[in-house]
Backbone bond lengths (Angstrom), bond angles and torsions (degrees), N, CA, C in turn:
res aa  C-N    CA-C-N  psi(-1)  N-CA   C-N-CA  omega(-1)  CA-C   N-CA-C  phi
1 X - - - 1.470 - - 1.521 110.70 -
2 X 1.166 103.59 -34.39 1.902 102.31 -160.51 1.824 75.23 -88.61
3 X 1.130 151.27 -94.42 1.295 147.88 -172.09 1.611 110.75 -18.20
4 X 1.155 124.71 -25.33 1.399 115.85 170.38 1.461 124.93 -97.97
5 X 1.540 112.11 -22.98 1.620 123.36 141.87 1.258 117.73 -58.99
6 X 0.707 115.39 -25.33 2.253 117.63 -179.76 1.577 95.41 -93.83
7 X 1.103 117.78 -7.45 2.119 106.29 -171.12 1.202 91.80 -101.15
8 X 1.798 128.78 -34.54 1.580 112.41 -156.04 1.800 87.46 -90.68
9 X 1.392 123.84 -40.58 1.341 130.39 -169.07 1.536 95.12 -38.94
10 X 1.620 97.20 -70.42 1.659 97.76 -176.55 1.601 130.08 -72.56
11 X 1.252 103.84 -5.66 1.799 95.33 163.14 1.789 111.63 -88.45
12 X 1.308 90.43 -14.13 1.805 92.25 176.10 1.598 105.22 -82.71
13 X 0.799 108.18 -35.01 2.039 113.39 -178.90 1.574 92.31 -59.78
14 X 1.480 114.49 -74.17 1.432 116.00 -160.76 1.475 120.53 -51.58
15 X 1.471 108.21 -29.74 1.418 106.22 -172.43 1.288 93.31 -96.28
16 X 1.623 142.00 32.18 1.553 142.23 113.53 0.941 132.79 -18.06
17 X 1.324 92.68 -53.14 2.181 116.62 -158.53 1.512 98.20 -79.22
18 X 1.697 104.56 82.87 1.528 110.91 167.88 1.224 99.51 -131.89
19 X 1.185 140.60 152.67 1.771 149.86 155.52 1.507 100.87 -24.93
20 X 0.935 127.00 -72.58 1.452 133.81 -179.88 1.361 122.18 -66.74
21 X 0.523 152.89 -16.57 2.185 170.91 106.76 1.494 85.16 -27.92
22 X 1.278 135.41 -91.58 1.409 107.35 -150.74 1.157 109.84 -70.56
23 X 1.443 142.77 -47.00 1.538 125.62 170.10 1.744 108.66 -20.16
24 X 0.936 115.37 -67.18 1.675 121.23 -154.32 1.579 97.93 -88.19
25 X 1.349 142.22 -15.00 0.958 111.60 128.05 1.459 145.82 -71.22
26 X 1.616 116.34 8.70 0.913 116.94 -156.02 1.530 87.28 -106.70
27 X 1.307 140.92 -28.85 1.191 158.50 129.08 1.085 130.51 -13.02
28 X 1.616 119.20 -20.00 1.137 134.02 -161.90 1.546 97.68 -124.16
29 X 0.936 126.50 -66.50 1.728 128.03 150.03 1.457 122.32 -18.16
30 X 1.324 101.49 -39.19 1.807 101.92 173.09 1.310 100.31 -80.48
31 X 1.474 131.64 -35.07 1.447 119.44 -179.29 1.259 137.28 -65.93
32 X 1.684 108.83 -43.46 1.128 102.55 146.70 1.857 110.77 -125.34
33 X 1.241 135.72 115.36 1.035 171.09 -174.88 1.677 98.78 -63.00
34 X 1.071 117.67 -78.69 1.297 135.16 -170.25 1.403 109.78 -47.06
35 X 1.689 126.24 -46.46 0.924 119.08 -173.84 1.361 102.55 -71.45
36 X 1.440 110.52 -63.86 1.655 121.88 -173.56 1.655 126.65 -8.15
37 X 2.142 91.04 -54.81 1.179 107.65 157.20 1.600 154.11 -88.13
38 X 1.364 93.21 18.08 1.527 109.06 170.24 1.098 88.48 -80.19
39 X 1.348 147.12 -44.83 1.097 137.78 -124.66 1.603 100.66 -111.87
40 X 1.276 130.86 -15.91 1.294 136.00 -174.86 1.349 115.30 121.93
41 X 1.543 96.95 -22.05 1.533 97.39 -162.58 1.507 129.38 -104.97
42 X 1.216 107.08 46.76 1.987 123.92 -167.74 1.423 92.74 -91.58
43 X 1.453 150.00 -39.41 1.584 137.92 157.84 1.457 114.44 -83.75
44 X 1.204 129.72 97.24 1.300 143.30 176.72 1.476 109.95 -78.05
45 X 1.593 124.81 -32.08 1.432 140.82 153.16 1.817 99.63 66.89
46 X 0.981 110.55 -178.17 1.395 130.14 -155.30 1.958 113.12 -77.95
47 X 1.346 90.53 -53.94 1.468 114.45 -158.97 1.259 109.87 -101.03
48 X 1.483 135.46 158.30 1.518 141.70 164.38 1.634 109.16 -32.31
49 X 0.826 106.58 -64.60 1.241 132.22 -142.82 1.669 90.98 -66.76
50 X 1.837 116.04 -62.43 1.640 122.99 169.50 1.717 110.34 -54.96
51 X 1.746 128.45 -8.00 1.229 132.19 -165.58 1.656 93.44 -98.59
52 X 1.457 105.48 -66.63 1.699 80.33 -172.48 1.225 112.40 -84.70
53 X 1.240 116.21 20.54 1.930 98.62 166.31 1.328 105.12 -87.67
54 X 1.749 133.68 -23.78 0.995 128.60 152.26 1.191 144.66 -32.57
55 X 1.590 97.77 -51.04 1.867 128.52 -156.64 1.696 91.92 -109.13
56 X 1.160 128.44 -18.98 1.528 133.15 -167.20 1.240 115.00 -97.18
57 X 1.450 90.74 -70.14 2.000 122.79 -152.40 1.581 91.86 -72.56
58 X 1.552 129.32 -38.47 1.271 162.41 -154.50 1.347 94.85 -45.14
59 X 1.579 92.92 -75.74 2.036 115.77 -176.27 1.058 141.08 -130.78
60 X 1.546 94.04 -49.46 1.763 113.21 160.77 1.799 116.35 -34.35
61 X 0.959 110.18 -58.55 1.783 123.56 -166.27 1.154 106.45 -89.12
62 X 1.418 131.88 -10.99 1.482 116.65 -175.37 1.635 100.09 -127.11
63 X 1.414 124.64 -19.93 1.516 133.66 166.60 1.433 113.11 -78.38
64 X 0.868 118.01 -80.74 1.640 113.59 160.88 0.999 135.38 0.68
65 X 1.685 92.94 -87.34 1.620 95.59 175.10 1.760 123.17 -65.84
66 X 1.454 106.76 -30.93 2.014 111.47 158.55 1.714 111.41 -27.67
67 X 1.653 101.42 -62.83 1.445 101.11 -179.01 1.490 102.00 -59.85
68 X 1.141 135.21 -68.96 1.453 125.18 -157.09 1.320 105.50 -60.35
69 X 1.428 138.17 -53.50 1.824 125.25 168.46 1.608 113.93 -65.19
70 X 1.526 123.42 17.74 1.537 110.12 139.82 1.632 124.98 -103.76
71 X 1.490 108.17 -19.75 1.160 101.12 164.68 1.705 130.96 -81.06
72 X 1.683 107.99 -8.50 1.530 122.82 -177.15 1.367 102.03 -78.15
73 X 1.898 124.78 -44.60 1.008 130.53 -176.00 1.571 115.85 -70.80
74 X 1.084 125.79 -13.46 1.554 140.86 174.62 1.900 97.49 -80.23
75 X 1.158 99.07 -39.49 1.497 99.41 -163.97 1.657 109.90 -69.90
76 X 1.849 98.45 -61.92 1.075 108.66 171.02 1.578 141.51 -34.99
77 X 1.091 110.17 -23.49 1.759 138.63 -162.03 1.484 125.15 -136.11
78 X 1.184 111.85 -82.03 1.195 131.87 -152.93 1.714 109.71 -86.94
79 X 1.126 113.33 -17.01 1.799 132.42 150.42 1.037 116.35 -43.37
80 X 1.420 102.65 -64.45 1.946 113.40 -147.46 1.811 85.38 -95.21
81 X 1.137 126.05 -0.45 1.727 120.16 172.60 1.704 89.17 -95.49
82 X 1.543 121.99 -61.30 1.329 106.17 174.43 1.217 140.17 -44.49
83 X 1.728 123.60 -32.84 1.257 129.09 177.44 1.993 115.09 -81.92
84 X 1.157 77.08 -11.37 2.136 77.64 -169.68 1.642 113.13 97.82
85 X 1.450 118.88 8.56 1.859 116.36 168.97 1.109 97.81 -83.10
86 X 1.485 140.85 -14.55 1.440 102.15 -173.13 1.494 117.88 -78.96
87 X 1.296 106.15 -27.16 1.229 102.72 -170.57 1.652 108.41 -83.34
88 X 1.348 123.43 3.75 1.212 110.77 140.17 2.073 133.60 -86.82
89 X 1.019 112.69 -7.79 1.000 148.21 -173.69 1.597 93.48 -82.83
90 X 1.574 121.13 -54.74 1.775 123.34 178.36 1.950 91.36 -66.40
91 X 1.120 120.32 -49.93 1.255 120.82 -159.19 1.593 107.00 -39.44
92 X 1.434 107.67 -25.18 1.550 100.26 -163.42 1.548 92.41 -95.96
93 X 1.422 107.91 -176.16 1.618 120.06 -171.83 1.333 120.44 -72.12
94 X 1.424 114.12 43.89 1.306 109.81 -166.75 1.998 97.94 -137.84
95 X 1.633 118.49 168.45 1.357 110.03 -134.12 1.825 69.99 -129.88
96 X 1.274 117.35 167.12 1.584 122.68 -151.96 1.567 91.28 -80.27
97 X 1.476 105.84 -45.30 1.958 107.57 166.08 1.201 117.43 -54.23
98 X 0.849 144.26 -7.05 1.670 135.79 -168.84 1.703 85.74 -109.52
99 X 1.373 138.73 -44.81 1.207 118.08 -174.96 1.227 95.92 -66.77
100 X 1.639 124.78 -52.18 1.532 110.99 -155.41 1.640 109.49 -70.51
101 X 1.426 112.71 3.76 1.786 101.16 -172.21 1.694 110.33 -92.18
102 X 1.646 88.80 -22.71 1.603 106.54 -168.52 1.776 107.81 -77.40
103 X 1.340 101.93 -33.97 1.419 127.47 153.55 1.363 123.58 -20.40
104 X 1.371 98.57 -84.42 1.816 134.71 149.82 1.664 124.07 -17.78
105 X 1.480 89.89 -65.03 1.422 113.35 176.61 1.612 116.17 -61.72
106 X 1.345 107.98 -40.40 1.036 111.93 -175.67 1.576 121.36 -90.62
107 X 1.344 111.49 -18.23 1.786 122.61 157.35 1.652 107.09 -71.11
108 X 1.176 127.69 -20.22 1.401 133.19 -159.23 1.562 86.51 -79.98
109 X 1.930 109.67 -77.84 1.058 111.15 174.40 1.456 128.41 -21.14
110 X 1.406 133.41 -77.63 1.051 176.00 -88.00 2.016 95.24 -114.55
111 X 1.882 96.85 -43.29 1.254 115.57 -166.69 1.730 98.95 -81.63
112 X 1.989 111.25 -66.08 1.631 112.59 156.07 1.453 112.77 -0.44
113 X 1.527 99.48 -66.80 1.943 110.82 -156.96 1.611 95.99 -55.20
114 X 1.348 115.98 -73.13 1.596 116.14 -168.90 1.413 99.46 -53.55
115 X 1.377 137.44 -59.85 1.261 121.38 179.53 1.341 136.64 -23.51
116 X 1.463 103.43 -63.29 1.324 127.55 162.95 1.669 130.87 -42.63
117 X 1.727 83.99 -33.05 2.040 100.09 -177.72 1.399 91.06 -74.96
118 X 1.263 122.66 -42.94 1.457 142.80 -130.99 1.908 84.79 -72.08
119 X 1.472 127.02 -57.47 1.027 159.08 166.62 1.536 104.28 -37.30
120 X 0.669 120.59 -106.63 1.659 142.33 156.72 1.375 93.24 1.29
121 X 1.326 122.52 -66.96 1.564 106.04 -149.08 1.639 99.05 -93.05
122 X 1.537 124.65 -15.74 1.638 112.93 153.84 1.341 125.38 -73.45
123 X 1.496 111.84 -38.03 1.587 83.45 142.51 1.324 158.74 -99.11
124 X 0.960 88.19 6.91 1.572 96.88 173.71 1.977 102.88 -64.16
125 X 1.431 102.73 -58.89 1.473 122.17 -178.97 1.801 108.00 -39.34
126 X 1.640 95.26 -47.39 1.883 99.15 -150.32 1.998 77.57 -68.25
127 X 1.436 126.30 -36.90 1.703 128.57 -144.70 1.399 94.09 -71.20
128 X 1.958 120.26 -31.29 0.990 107.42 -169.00 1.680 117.50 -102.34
129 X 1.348 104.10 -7.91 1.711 99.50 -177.03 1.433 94.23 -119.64
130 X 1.705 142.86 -3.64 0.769 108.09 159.02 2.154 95.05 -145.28
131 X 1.070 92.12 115.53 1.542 93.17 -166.88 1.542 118.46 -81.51
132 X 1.369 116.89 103.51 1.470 122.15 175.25 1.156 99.59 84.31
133 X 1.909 132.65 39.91 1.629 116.73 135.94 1.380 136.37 -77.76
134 X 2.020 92.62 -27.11 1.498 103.23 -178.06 0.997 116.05 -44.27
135 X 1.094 136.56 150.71 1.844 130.28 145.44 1.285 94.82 -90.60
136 X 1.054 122.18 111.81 1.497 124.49 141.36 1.504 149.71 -0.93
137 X 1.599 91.64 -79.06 1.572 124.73 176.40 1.400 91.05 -60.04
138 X 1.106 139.67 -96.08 1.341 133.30 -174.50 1.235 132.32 -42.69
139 X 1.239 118.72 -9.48 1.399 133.52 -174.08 1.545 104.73 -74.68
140 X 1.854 92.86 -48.28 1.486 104.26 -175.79 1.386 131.79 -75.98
141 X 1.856 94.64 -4.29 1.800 96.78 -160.17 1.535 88.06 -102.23
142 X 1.533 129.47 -21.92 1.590 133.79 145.73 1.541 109.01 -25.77
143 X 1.593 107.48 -71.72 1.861 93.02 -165.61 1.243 117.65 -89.77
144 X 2.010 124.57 13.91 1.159 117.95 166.67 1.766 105.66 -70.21
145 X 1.372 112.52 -34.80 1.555 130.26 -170.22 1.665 94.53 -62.64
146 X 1.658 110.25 -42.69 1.833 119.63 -160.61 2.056 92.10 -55.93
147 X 1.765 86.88 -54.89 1.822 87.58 -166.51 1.077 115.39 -47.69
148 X 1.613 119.67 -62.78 1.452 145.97 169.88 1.696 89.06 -7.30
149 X 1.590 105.75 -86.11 1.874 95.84 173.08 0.618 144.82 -15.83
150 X 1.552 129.35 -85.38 1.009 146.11 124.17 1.702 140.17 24.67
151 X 1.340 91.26 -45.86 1.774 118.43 -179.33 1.216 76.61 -95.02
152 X 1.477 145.84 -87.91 1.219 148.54 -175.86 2.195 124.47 -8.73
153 X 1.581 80.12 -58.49 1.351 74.98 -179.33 1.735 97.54 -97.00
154 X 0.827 142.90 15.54 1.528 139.68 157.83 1.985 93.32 -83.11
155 X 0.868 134.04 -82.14 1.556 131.45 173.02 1.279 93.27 -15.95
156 X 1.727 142.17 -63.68 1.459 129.95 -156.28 1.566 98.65 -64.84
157 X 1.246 132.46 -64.12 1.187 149.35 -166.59 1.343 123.38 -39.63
158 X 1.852 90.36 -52.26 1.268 96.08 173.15 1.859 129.40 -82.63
159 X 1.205 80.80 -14.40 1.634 88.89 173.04 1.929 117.88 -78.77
160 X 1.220 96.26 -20.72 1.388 108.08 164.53 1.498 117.40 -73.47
161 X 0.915 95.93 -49.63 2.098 109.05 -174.76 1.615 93.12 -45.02
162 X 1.570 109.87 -63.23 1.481 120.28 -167.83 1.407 116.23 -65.78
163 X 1.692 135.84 -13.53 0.926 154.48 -151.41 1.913 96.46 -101.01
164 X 1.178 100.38 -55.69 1.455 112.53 -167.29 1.327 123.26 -100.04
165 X 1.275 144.34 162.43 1.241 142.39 -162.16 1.552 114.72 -109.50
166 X 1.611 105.11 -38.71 1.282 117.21 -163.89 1.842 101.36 -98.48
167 X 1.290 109.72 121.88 1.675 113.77 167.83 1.061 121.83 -49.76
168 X 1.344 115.90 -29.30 1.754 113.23 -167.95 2.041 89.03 -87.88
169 X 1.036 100.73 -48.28 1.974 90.52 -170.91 1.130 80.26 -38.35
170 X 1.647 125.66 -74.83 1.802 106.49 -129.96 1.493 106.52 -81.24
171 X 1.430 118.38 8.93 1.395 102.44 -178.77 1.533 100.35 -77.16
172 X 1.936 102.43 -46.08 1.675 101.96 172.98 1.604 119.75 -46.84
173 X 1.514 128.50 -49.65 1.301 115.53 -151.35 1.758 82.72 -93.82
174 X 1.422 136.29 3.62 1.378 98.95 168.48 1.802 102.37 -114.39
175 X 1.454 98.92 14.80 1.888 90.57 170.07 1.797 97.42 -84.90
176 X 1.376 107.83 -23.25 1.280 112.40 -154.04 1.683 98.67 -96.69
177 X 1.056 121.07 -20.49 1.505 112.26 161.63 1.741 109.24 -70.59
178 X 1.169 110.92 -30.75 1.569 100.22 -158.19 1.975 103.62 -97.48
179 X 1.070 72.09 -19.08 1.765 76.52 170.58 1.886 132.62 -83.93
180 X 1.526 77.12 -35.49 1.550 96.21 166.65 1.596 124.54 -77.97
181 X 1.421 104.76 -26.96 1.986 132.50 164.91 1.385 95.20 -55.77
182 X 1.268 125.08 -56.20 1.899 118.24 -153.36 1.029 78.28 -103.03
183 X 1.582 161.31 -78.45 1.306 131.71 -131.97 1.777 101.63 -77.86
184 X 0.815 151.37 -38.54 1.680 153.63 155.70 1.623 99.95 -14.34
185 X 1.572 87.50 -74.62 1.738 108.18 159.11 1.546 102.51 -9.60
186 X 1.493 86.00 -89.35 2.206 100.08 -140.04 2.287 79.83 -55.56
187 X 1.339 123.12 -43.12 1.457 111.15 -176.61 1.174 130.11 -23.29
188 X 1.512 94.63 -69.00 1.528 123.85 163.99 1.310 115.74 -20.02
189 X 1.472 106.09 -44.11 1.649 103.55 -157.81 1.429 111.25 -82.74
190 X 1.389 125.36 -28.26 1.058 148.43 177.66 1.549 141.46 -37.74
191 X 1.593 85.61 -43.36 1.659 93.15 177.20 1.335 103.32 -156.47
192 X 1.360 130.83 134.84 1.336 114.92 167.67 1.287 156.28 -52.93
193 X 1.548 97.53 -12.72 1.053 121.11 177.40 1.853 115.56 -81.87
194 X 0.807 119.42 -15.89 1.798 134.44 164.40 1.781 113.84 -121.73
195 X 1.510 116.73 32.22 1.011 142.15 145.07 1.738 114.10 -43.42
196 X 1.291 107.12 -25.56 1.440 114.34 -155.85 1.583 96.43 -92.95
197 X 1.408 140.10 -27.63 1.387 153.90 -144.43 1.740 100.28 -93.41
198 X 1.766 104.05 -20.94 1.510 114.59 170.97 1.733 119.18 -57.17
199 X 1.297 103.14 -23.54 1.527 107.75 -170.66 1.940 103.88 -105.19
200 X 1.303 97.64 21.99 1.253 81.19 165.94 1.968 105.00 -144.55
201 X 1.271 119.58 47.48 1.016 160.74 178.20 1.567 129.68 -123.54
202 X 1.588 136.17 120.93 0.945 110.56 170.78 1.262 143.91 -107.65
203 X 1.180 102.73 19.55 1.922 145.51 160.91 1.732 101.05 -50.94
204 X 1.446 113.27 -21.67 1.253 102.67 -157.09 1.649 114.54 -116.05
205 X 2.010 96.18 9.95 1.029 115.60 159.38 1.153 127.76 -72.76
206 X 1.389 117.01 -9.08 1.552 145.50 -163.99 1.633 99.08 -91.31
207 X 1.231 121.07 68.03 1.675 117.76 -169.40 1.688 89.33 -84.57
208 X 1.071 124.01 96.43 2.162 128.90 163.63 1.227 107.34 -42.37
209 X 1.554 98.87 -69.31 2.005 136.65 -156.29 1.807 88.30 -53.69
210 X 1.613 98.91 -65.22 1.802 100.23 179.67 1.604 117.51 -57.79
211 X 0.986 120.61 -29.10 1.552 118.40 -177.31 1.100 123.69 -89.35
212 X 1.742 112.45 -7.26 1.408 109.22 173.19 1.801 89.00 -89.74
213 X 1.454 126.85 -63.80 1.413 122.94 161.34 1.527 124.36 -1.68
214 X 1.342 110.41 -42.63 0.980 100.14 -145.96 1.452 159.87 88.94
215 X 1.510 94.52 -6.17 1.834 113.47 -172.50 1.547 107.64 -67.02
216 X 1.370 105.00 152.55 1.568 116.69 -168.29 1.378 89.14 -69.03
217 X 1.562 142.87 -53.04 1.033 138.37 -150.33 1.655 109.68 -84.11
218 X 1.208 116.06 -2.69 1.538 108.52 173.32 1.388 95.86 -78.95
219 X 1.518 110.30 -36.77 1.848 103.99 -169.90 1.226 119.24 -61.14
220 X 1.168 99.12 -32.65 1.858 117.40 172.86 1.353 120.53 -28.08
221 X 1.741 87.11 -62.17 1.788 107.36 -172.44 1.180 100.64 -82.05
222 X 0.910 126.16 -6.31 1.993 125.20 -174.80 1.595 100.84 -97.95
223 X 0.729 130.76 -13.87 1.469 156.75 172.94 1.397 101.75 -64.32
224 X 1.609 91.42 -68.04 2.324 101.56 -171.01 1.254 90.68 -78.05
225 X 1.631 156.43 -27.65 1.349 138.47 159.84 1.502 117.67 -14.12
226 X 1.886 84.59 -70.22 1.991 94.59 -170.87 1.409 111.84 -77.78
């Protein structure tokens, strides 16, 4: 479900990127400003590549998938301790680490797959409606930063699931970490003056703008991701 909401989102974004679509959205961004940039999307920039990191990288790819690795990490864990399987699940010959690694393994996987779709279907999309704007290289050093997240807030989630007993807490304290992470976020972006609320977020380890750049210091934070 969440992979087929992220395919139509992003074939509807991409088939944006026309002369006339971005003018008038670009028109619309000056009007209201503030919102645009809660959202990621206050540099709309020239090229494919500066468009869906705007319209993409923004919310779609890093909101999305947040919700779906808090409800996987609830599932994975913190369920089968709430319902009474685990302790049939211990009954058999197996050691509390071997469930929780297989666990692991299997959120890891699970994350790869959408990544990979995630990939695939922008380019596949950018090769066929617009052939040879992407840049590549930068395209890719974007979703090493996307995973980095990603893995990041799956580590929070899951360390909660395993932490707590009851499904409903950790669904609250990990809807409520990840919700409170991006909206701090989209604040941040807003005014300069609460510019400062970015560093205590970890959405904001996610430097795009720097990783397509290139700056040493986006790598940094892409670094404390993994």
């Amino acid at each position: 479900i969440f992979a087929v909401v992220m395919a139509i989102y992003g074939l509807v974004v991409m088939s944006l990127f026309v002369p006339e679509a971005g003018e008038g959205m670009g028109l619309m961004a000056e009007s209201i400003p503030e919102l645009f940039a809660a959202f990621g999307m206050g540099d709309m920039g020239t090229t494919l590549l500066e468009f869906i990191n705007s319209y993409l990288y923004g919310m779609v790819l890093t909101l999305f998938p947040a919700i779906y690795i808090m409800i996987l990490a609830n599932r994975l864990l913190a369920r089968y301790i709430a319902n009474g399987s685990m302790a049939y699940l211990l009954a058999a010959p197996v050691t509390r680490k071997q469930i929780a690694i297989s666990q692991v393994v299997f959120m890891i996987v699970s994350l790869l797959l959408m990544f990979a779709f995630s990939i695939a279907l922008i380019l596949g999309t950018s090769e066929i409606m617009f052939p040879g704007e992407l840049e590549i290289r930068p395209f890719m050093y974007i979703n090493i930063g996307l995973l980095g997240l990603w893995f990041l807030l799956a580590g929070i989630c899951f360390l909660v699931s395993a932490g707590i007993c009851d499904a409903g807490k950790v669904n609250g304290i990990n809807a409520g970490i990840i919700i409170y992470s991006y909206l701090i976020q989209s604040v941040s972006r807003i005014s300069e003056q609460v510019e400062w609320l970015t560093y205590i977020t970890p959405f904001s380890l996610f430097d795009q703008t720097g990783l397509i750049e290139g700056k040493s210091e986006a790598w940094i934070t892409c670094a404390v991701l993994y």
